[in-house]
N, C-alpha and C positions, 0 to 999 in steps of 0.2 A: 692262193696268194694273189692273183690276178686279182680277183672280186674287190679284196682289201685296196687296194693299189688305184683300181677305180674308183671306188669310196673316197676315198682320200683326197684323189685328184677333183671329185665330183664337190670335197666341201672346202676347197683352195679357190675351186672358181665361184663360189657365193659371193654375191655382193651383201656382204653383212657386216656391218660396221665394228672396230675392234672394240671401241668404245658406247655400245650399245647400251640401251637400259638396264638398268640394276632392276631383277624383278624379284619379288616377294609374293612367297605363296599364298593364296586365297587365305586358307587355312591360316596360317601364322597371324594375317590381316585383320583376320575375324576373331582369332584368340587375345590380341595385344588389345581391343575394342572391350572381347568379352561379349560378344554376339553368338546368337547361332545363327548355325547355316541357313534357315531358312529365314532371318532378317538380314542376310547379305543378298537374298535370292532378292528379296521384295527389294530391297534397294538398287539392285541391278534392273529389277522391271521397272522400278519408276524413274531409269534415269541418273537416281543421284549418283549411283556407282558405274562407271565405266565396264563393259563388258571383261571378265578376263580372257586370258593368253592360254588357250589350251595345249600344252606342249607336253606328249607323252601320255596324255590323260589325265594330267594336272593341273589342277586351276593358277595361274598368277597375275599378280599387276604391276605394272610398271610403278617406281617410286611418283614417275609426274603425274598418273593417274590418283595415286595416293594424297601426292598434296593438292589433286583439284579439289578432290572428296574433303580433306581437311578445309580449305580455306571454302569453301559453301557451305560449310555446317556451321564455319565459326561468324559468316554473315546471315546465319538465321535462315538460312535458303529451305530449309528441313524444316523448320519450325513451323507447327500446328498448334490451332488451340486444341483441349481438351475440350471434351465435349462430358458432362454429366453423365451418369448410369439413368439408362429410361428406365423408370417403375414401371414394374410389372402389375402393382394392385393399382385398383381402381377405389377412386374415392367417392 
């Protein structure tokens, strides 16, 4: 019962705000998109996507993370040309 009692008292004294970030799971983020996991991975190396929140061994992001990523993609910030398929024969 001690152990408990300290825990307790130990997450009383956090400075963590009540009103903190709404966070959403990697997974749910990448499902609502319709991506796999390994085009969230390349988006998180390049940048566009803010690293997530590992908590527990859970990937997540904050909503403000979320609508960076929305408002950059809807100013074209992601956009590439396509590039052609290079021929493989020779003429």
């Amino acid at each position: 019962m001690a152990n408990s009692s300290l825990a307790s008292e130990q997450v009383r004294t956090l400075n963590v705000p009540a009103d903190g970030p709404e966070l959403i799971a990697l997974r749910r983020f990448r499902a609502d998109l319709g991506v796999v996991p390994s085009t969230a991975w390349r988006w998180i190396q390049r940048g566009w996507l803010a690293a997530p929140l590992n908590i527990g061994g859970r990937l997540y992001l904050t909503r403000e993370q979320i609508a960076e990523f929305k408002r950059r993609a809807a100013a074209g910030e992601f956009a590439t040309k396509i590039k052609p398929p290079h021929s493989t024969r020779r003429r």
